[in-house]
Legacy VTK file of the C-alpha trace (Angstrom):
# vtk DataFile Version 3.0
C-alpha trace
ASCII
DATASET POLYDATA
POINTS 54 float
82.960 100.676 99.890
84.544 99.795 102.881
84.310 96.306 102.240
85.928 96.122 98.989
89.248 98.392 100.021
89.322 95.983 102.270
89.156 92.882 100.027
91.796 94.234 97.630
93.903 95.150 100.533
94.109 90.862 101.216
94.333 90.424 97.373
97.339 92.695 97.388
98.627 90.992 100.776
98.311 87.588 99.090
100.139 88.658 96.079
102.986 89.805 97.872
103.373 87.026 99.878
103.612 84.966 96.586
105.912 86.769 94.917
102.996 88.982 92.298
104.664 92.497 92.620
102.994 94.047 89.661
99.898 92.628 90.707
100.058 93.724 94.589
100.742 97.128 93.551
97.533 97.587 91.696
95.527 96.070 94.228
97.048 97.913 96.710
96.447 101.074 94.992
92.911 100.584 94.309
92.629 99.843 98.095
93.766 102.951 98.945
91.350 105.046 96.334
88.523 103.010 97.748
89.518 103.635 101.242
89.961 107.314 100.445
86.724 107.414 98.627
84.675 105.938 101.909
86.515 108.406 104.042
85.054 111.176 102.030
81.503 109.781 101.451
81.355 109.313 105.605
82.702 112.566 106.258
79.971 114.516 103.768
77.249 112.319 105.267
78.431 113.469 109.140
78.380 116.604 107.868
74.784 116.535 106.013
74.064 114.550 109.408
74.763 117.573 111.642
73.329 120.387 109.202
69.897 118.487 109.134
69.638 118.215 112.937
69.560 121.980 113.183
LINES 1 55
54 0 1 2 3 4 5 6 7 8 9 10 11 12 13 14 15 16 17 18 19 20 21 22 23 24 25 26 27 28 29 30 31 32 33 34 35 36 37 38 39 40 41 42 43 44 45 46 47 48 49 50 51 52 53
């Protein structure tokens, strides 16, 4: 998950750099859901981490 946030985070740096506004925007976004998304899958599975060690 990581890995693709971080892919469309270069798309969207690429894009911007040559002028694609509409286009760096998107990909930008959809970074940022993806990045949100693996923050909230690695927080549940610290958290399932900890309650199975008791």
């Amino acid at each position: 998950m990581l890995h693709y946030a971080v892919v469309f985070f270069v798309i969207a740096l690429i894009a911007a750099v040559l002028g694609f506004g509409g286009i760096a925007a998107s990909a930008a976004g959809i970074a940022q859901v993806l990045f949100v998304i693996f923050l909230v899958l690695a927080l549940v599975s610290v958290v399932f981490g900890l309650i199975r060690k008791r």
